[in-house]
N, C-alpha and C positions, 0 to 999 in steps of 0.2 A: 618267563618271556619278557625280554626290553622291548619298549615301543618308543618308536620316533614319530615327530614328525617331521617334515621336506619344506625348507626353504623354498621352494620352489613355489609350492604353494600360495606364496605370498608375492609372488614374480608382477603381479599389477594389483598388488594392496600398497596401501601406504604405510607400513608397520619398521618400525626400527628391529635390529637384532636384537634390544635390549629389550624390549617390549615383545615379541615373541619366545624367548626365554624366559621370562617371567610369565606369559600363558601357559608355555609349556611345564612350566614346576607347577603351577596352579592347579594344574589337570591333571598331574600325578605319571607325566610324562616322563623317559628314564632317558632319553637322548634325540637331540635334531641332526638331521643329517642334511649336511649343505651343500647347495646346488653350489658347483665349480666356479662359474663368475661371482659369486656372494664373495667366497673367499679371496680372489680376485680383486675382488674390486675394496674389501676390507684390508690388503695388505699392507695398505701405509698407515694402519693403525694397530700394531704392533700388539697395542695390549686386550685388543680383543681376537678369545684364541686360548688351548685347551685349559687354562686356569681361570680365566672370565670365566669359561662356561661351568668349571668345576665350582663356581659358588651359590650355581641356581642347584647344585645337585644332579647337573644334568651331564653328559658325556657327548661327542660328539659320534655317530654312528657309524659316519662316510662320511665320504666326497664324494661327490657325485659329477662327473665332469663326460666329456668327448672329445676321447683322443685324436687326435688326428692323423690314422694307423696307412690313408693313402697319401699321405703329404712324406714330403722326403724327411732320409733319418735325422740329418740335422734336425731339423724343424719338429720331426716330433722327441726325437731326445732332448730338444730345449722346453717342450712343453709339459715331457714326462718327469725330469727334475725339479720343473716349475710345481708342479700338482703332489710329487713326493716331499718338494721342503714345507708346502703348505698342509699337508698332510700331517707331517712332524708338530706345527705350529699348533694344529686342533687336537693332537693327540689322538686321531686314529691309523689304523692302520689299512685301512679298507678302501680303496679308489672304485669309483665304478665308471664304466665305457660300455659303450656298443661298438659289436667289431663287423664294419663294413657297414655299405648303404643299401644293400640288394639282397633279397631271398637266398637260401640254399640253394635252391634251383636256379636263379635268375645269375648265379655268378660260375664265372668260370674255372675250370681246375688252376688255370694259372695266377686268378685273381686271387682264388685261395692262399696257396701257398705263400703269394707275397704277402696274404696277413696274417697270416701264419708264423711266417719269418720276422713282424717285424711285431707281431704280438708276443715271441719269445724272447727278443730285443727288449720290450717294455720289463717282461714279468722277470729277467735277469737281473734289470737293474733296480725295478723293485723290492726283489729278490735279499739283494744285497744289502737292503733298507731297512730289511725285516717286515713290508708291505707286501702287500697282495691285489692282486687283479681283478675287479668283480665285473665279470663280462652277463652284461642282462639278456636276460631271454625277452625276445622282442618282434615282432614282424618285421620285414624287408633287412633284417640283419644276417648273420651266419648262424646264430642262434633262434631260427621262428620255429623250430618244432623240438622235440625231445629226441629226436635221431640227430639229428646235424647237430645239438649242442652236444649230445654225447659222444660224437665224430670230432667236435673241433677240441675237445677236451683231450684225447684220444690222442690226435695227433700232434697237437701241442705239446701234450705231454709234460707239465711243468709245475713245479710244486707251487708256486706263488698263483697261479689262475686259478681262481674259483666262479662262482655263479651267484650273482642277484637275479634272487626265483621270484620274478611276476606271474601271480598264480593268474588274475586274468587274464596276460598272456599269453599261458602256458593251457588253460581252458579256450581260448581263443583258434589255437592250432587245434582242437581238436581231441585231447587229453587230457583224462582225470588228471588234475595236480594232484591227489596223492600218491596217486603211481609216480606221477612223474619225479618227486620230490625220494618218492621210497628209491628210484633207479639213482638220482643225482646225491643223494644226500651227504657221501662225505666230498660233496664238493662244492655244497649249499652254505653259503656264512651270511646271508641277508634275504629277506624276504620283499616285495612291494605289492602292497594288500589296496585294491580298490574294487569297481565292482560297475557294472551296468545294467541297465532296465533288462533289456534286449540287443543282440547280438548282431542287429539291423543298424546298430549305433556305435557299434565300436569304430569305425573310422573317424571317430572325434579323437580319436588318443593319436590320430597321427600327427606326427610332429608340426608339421606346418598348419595344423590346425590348433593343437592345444596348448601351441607355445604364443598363437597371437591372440590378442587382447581381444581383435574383433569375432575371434573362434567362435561355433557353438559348442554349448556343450549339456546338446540335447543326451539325455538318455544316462548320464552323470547322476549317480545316486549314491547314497548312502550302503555301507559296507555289507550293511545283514538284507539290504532291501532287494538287492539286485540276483539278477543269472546264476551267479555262484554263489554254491553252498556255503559260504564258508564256516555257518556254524559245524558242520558234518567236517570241513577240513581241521578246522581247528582242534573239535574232540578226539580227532586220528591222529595229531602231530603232536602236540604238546606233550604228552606222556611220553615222545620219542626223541624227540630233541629240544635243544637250547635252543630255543625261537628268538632270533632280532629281527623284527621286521618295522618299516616305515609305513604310516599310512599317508598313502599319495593321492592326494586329492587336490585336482584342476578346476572345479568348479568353483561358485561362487556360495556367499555363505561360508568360508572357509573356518571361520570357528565354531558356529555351530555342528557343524558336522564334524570337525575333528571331535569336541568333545563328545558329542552324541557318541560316536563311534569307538572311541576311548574308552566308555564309560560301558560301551556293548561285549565289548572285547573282555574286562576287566570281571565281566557277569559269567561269561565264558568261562574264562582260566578257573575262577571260584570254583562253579559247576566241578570243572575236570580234576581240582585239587580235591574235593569235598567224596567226589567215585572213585579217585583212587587212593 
């Protein structure tokens, strides 16, 4: 298993790249995956970028970005170039989007298909890049249950689209993740592992709440403490696949609990290498 962790994380800390990098080798971390503006906004510094990061030992996992799939083609073929040469620069090959702003149910067959058309737009010329498409599984997207992400997969039809699996997402709709993971799996290349008290609380991961600083982020816990099982996921998946996953965590405390959680995970794998 590689673990990352998410720039993102650090979105109202005061931390350097350089300085999370070096947490990250510290805690025996195998790659960071960078939220889209980081990259962004590091691009007029050229030398930080997949050889900086190859000297903490570390690899970059994603990008993690949002496409902008209902803005016109121009504009998003200028954004999707944008996100594959920076892509090139960290040395991965893995973009991550959400596709559309609305449930399964809440959109219409016509809205569909226009992101349909222009998510096969993207995954062509990523395609071509030797990049791939990691559309998350997420509420109010095309992908919030395990039927509509295996419908849009379906209809797409495309060899560069794949799937970043939020298992408490994915628990969220309603659905064992390891079902869900055993239906999607050759189309699963990234995982985002976090976890909550109670399920009374999950409206803090909505975007307009846990992207602002004033959010709360009641009900925010540590990986093994919360709702999902994930010790019971992990002992079921690891035996079956090459696991990359990020652990994504919005709260605060953010190094404690990555390490904490690092360190949870790392007792895990042992266990599962040690049975079988």
């Amino acid at each position: 298993m590689k673990l990352s962790i998410c720039t993102i994380s650090f979105r109202h800390h005061l931390q350097s790249i350089d300085q999370i990098a070096h947490w990250a080798k510290t805690h025996q971390f195998q790659g960071i995956e960078l939220w889209g503006i980081h990259a962004k906004n590091m691009a007029d510094q050229p030398h930080y970028g997949k050889d900086w990061l190859n000297t903490y030992g570390l690899e970059t996992s994603m990008l993690s970005d949002y496409l902008p799939l209902e803005a016109s083609i121009p504009h998003l073929v200028n954004e999707t170039m944008k996100l594959s040469s920076l892509a090139k620069h960290w040395g991965t090959n893995k973009i991550r989007t959400f596709v559309g702003k609305k449930g399964s149910h809440q959109t219409s067959y016509r809205e569909k298909q226009q992101l349909i058309v222009k998510l096969r737009m993207v995954c062509d010329y990523l395609y071509s890049q030797e990049q791939f498409l990691l559309v998350e599984t997420h509420p109010n997207t095309l992908t919030d249950s395990l039927t509509s992400t295996i419908e849009l997969l379906k209809e797409s039809n495309h060899p560069a689209l794949r799937i970043n699996f939020d298992v408490l997402h994915i628990w969220e709709s309603g659905v064992d993740p390891i079902k869900a993971v055993k239906d999607l799996q050759p189309f699963v290349s990234h995982f985002h592992f976090k976890n909550i008290s109670s399920n009374k609380y999950l409206p803090v991961f909505a975007p307009e709440n846990v992207y602002a600083a004033s959010g709360s982020r009641e009900g925010m816990v540590s990986l093994f403490d919360g709702e999902v099982n994930y010790h019971k996921f992990l002992v079921e998946m690891i035996p079956k696949m090459d696991i990359h996953a990020s652990l994504e965590w919005f709260g605060s405390n953010v190094l404690d609990i990555l390490a904490k959680d690092s360190k949870e995970l790392r007792k895990v794998l042992e266990l599962v290498q040690i049975s079988s």
